[in-house]
N, C-alpha and C positions, 0 to 999 in steps of 0.2 A: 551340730546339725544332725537332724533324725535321719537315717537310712532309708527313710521315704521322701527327703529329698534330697536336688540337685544343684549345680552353682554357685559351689562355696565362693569361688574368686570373685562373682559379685556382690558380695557384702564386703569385700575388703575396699578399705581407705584410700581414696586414686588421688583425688587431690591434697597435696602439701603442705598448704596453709591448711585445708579441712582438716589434716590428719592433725597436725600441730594445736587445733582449738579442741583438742576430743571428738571430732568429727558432731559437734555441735554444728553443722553447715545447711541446713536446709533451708534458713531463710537468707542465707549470706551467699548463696553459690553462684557469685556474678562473673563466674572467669571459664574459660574452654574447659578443666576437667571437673566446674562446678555439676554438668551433665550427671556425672554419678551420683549425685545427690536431689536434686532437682531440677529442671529440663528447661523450667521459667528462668532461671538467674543467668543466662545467655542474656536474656532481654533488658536485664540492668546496665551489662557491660557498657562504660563509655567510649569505649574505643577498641577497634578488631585489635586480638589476641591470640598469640602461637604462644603454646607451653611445652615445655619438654618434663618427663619427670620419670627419676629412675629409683625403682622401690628396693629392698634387703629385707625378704622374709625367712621367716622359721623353715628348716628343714632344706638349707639349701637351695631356696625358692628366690629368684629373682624376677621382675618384671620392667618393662617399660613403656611409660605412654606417652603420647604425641595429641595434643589438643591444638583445634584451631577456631576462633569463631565469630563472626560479623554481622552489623545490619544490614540490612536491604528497609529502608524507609522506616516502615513501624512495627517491622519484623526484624527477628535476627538467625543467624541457622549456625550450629557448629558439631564438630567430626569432632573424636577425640577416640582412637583404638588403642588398644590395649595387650600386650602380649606377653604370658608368665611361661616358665621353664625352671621344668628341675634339673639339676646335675645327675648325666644318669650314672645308676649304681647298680654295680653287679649282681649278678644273681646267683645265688649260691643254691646246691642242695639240702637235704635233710643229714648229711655229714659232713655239711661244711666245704663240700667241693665247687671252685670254681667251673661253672656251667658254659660260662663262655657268653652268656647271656649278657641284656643290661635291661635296666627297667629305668624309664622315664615319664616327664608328665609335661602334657603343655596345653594352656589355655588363651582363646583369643578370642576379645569382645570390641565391635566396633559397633558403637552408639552413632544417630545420627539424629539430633535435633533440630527442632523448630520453636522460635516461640516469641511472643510479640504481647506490646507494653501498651495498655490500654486504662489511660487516667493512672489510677494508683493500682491499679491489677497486672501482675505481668502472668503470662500461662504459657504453656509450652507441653513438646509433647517428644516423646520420642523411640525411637525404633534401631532395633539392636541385635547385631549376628552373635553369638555365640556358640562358639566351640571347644570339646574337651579332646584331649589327644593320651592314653592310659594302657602303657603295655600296651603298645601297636593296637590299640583298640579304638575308633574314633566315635564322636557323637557331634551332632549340629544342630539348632535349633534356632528361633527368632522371638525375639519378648519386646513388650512394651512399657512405657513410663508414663507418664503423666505427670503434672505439678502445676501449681500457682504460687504465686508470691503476691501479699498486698501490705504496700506500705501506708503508715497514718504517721503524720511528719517523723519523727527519727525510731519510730517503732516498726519492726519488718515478721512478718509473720508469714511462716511458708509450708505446704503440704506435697506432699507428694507420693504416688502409690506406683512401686517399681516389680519388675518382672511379671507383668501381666502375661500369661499363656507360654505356654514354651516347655518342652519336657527333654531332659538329657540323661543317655543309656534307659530309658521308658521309666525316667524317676521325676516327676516336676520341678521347675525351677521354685527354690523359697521365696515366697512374697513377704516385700518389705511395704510398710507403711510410716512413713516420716511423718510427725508431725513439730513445726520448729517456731522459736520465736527467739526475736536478737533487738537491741536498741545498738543505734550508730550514734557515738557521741563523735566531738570534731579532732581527738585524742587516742579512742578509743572504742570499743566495742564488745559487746557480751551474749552470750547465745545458748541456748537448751533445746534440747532433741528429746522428744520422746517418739522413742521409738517399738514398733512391734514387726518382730521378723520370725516369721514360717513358727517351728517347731522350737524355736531357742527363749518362746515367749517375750516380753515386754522389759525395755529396759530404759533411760536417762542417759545422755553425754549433756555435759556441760560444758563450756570452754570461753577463753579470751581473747583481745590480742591490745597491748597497750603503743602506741606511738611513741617511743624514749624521744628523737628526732625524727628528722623528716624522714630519714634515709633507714632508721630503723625500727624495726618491729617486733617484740616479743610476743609468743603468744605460749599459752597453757591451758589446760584442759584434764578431764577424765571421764573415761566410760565404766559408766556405774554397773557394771553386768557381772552374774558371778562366775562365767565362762569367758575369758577373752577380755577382760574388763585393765584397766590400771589406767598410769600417769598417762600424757602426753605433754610434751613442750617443744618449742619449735623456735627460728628465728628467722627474719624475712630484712634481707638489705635492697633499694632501693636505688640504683644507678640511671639514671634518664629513664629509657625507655625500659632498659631493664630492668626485673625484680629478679632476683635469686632466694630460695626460700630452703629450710632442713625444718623436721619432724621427726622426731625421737617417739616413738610409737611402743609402749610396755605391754607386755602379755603375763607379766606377773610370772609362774616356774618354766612357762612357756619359751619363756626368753623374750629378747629384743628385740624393736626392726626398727629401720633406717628409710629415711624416705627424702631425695634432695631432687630439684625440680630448677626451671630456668624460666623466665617467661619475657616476652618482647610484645610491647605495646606500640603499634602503628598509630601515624599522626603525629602533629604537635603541642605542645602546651599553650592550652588559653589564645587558639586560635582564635580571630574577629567572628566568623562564620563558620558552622555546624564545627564547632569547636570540641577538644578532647580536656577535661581538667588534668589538673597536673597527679603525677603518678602515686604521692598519698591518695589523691580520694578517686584513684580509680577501684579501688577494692569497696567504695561505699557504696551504699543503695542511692538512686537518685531521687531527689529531692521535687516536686511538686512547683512547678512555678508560679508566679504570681501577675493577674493585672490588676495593676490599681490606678485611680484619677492621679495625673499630672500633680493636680495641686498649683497649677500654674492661673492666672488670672481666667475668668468665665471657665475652669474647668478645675476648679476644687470638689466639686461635686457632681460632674458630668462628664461626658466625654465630645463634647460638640461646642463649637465658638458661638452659634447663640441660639437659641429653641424657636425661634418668630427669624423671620426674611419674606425674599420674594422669589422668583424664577430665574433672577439675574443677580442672588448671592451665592456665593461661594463659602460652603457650612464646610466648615474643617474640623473632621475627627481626629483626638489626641487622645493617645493611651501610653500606660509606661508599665513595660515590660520586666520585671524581677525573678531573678533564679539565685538559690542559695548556691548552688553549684557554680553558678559562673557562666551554665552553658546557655549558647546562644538558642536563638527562636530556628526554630527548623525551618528549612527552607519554603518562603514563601509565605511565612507568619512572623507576625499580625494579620489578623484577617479585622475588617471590619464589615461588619453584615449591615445592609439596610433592606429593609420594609416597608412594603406599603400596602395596606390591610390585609395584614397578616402574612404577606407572600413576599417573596424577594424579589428585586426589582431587577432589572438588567443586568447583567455583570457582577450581580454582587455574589459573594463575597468579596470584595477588593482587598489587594495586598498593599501593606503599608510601607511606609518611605523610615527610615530611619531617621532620627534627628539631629540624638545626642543621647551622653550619657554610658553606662557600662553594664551590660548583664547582670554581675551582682547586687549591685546599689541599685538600678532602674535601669533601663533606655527608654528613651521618650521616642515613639511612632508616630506620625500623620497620615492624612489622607485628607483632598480636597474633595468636595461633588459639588456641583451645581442641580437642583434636584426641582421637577414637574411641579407645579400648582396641587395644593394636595394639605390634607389635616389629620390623615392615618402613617403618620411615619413612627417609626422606631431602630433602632439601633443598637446594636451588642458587637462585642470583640470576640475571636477566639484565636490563640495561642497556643503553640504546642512548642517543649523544645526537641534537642536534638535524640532524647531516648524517646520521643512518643507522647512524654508525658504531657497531656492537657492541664492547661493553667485553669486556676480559678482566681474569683473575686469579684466585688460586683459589678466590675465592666462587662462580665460574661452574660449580666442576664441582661434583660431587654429593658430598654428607655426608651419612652416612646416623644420622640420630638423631630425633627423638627415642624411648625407650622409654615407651608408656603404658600404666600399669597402673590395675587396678579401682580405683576409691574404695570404701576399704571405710568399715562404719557403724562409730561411735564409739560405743561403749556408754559415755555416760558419766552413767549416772541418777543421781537425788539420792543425795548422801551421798558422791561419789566424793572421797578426797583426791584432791588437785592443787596444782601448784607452777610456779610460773612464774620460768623462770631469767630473767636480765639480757639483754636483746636485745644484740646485735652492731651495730654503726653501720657503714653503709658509703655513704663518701660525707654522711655526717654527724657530728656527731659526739658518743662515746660519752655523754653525757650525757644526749642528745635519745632517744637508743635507749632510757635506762633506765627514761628517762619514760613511752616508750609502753608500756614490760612494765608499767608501776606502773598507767596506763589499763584494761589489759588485766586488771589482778589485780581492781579494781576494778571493771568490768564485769561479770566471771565471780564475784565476791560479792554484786553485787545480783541476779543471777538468783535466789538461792536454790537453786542445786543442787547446789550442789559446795561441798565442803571446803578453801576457798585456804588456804594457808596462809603466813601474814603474814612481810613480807618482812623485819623487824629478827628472829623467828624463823629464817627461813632462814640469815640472816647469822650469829646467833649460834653454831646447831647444827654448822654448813659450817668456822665459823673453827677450833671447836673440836675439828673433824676435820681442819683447816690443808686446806680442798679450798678450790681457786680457782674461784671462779662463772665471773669474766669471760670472754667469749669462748663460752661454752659451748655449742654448737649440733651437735655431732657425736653418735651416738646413745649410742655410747660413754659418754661423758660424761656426756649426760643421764641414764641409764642408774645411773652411778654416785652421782650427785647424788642421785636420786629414790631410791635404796636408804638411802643416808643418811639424807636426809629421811622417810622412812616412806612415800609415798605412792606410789599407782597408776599416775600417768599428770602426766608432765613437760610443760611447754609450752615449746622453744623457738622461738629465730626472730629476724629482723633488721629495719634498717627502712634503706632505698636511698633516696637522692634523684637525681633525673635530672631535672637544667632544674628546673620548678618544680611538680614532682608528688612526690610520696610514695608508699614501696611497704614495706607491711608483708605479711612472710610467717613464718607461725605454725607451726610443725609439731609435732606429737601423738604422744610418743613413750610406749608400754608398757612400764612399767619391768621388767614381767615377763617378757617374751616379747622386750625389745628393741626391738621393729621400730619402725615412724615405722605409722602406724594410718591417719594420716590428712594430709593438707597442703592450708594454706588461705592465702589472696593477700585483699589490698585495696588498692586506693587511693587514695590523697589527692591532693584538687589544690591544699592547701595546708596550711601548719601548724593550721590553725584548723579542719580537718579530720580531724586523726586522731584524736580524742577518738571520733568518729561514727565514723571507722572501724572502731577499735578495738572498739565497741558492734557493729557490724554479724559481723564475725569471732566474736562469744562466739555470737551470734544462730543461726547456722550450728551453733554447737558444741553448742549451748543443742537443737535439733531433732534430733540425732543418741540 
């Protein structure tokens, strides 16, 4: 370092694992003493972290730091000070006499971060006491850091510009400038530092660290500089919550140093909600989450049960939540947005119900709405999980449906004939479906209002016009049935299972005029319910 500047003790190695990869750490510094490298890699961490780590430097120099550091929502903030000491040594005259004296030295830097995870960007910033203590001579000053970290799926890419402003004994602190890039495989990891500091000019760290087992971790490195430059290697063991980590740190004729550290991870593993992963990949960058369509019936390519209804449907949003990580959606996501011309309607964004399913592989979300008369709708997700990170995928951007139309009234007074095709099964199967049309024939005969007309009837009329019932749920169809059959007004409809509810939907087709009149929904929360459903559906019909 030039004699015109000041602050050698911050350019030294404070984290562990840093020091054990060559101090290759600018795009990986996701832990409490990552601070010394970059001020962003707080905002990776998946779970609050306390580290301890005790350094063995040249010349009788020891040091020790204490890092600590956590989120708050979509931010995270952590402390980590810092305190060196030389062994003091006497002082002697110009012949060698014991003076009585002693000469020592001691340095303290207390960082205090901030910094928070925005899509794939994480930034951070931070502010820091330093003090030299030299032959009863003291100096103080305050400096700043900056940093970002952006990840693009297992590539992390990180900058950072340290010791802004601050001058010690009236000499400037050295400016450092990181510039880092690392790939996270699910094994492994690799990383490069170029770096430019103060007066010592431009230099390379390169470094590793390979996963042998879960519990352990080799890593290795070297800092390419021809002052201060050599080996590193390191090793990191894995206990629950705690890591224990050594860094063998070379200075080439300078000699050696030693660096061992302790760290304790809060939280549990692969919790249900705002979850911590387990203790290998808490040292990874976090992974980007995913929404994507269910894939389930009427929602392979959407996220809504059907784009057309009326006032008196129930349009049910489904979306399936994916994280490589494991972690879950942050509190209160799924969001599902609606719109209507262009503006959000009441209440929305709504938060979603969970369904089923596991963070990693998927979880599938809902949301019901019954939604205003109206032909400007649209709908999007958004998700975030537990580091901040916003999800993509095309659920995020906008689809514009559904259409809804007036519920019109069903004139259907005493005396109406009426016929009720064979429900459709979906997700059940056909037999359970036939049943509920047969509930349903039998509901709409004890009102007394209407003219059913008996289902070995239908059978016998239909065969001997070779017309196939099953299936028959298109207006079309109903349409042609009800002409057959002589009557007014067709009933078809299906009956869905999903998990352990039931969904019967009826619709009211005008055998005259074609059109569906009317459409009506129920639910069951069990087989031993659709009887009562089916009774509640005629009910509805029965007041029209």
């Amino acid at each position: 370092m030039s004699a015109q500047e000041s602050g050698y003790f911050l350019k030294l190695p404070m984290s562990v694992r840093g020091a054990a990869m060559g101090d290759a750490f600018t795009a990986l510094a996701n832990e409490p003493l990552g601070i010394y490298y970059n001020p962003a890699g707080i905002a990776l961490m998946k779970r609050p972290a306390v580290s301890l780590a005790h350094h063995v430097y040249l010349q009788e120099i020891s040091g020790e730091t204490a890092g600590f550091a956590m989120e708050f929502g979509k931010f995270s903030v952590g402390l980590a000070p810092t305190v060196f000491k030389m062994t003091e040594e006497k002082v002697y005259d110009s012949f060698g006499n014991d003076t009585g004296e002693t000469f020592g030295y001691e340095s303290m830097i207390v960082p205090v971060a901030l910094a928070g995870y925005f899509g794939p960007v994480a930034v951070g910033a931070a502010a820091k006491a330093y003090s030299e203590e030299l032959g009863g001579e003291s100096s103080k000053t305050t400096a700043f850091d900056i940093g970002a970290i952006y990840k693009f799926n297992s590539l992390l890419f990180g900058i950072s510009a340290q010791n802004l402003s601050g001058t010690i004994f009236d000499y400037p602190l050295a400016k450092i400038q990181r510039f880092g890039a690392a790939y996270v495989g699910s094994r492994f990891r690799v990383a490069a530092d170029a770096v430019k500091e103060g007066s010592a000019g431009n230099y390379f760290n390169v470094g590793g660290e390979y996963s042998l087992i879960e519990m352990i971790r080799l890593r290795a490195g070297m800092r390419l500089r021809e002052e201060f430059g050599g080996p590193t290697f390191g090793l990191g063991v894995n206990l629950g919550n705690f890591a224990i980590d050594y860094a063998f740190v070379g200075y080439g004729d300078l000699g050696d140093t030693h660096k061992a550290g302790i760290t304790y991870m809060f939280g549990e593993k692969e919790q249900a909600e705002e979850a911590a992963p387990a203790p290998l990949e808490a040292n990874t960058a976090n992974s980007i989450p995913e929404l994507k369509w269910t894939g389930e019936e009427n929602y392979a390519a959407g996220g809504i049960s059907t784009g057309t209804g009326n006032n008196a449907t129930a349009f049910v949003y489904r979306v399936k939540y994916a994280d490589a990580d494991g972690n879950a959606p942050a509190r209160g996501y799924p969001k599902v947005h609606i719109t209507k011309d262009g503006s959000e309607i009441s209440g929305s964004p709504f938060t979603m119900e969970f369904i089923s399913g596991d963070n990693r592989a998927g979880a599938v979300f809902s949301y019901s709405k019954m939604l205003p008369v109206g032909n400007a709708y649209a709908y999007f997700f958004e998700a975030r999980d537990t580091a901040g990170a916003l999800a993509s995928g095309p659920p995020a951007k906008p689809s514009f449906a559904p259409v809804v139309s007036k519920l019109e009234e069903v004139k259907m007074f005493g005396g109406t004939n009426v016929a009720v095709a064979d429900f459709i099964g979906k997700n059940v199967s056909q037999a359970d479906a036939s049943i509920v049309g047969d509930f349903l024939r039998t509901e709409l005969v004890n009102t007394g209002q209407f003219n059913v007309m008996d289902r070995n009837n239908m059978d016998t009329v239909l065969a001997e016009q070779k017309f196939q019932t099953s299936g028959c749920t298109e207006q079309q169809c109903a349409v042609e049935m009800g002409k057959l059959l002589n009557v007014k007004r067709m009933l078809v409809g299906s009956l869905s299972k999903l998990l352990d509810s039931y969904f019967i939907t009826v619709n009211v087709v005008d055998v005259e005029t074609g059109k569906i009149i009317a459409s009506y929904d129920a639910e069951a929360s069990s087989s031993k319910e659709l009887r009562n459903a089916c009774r509640k559906l005629v009910e509805k019909l029965s007041k029209k």
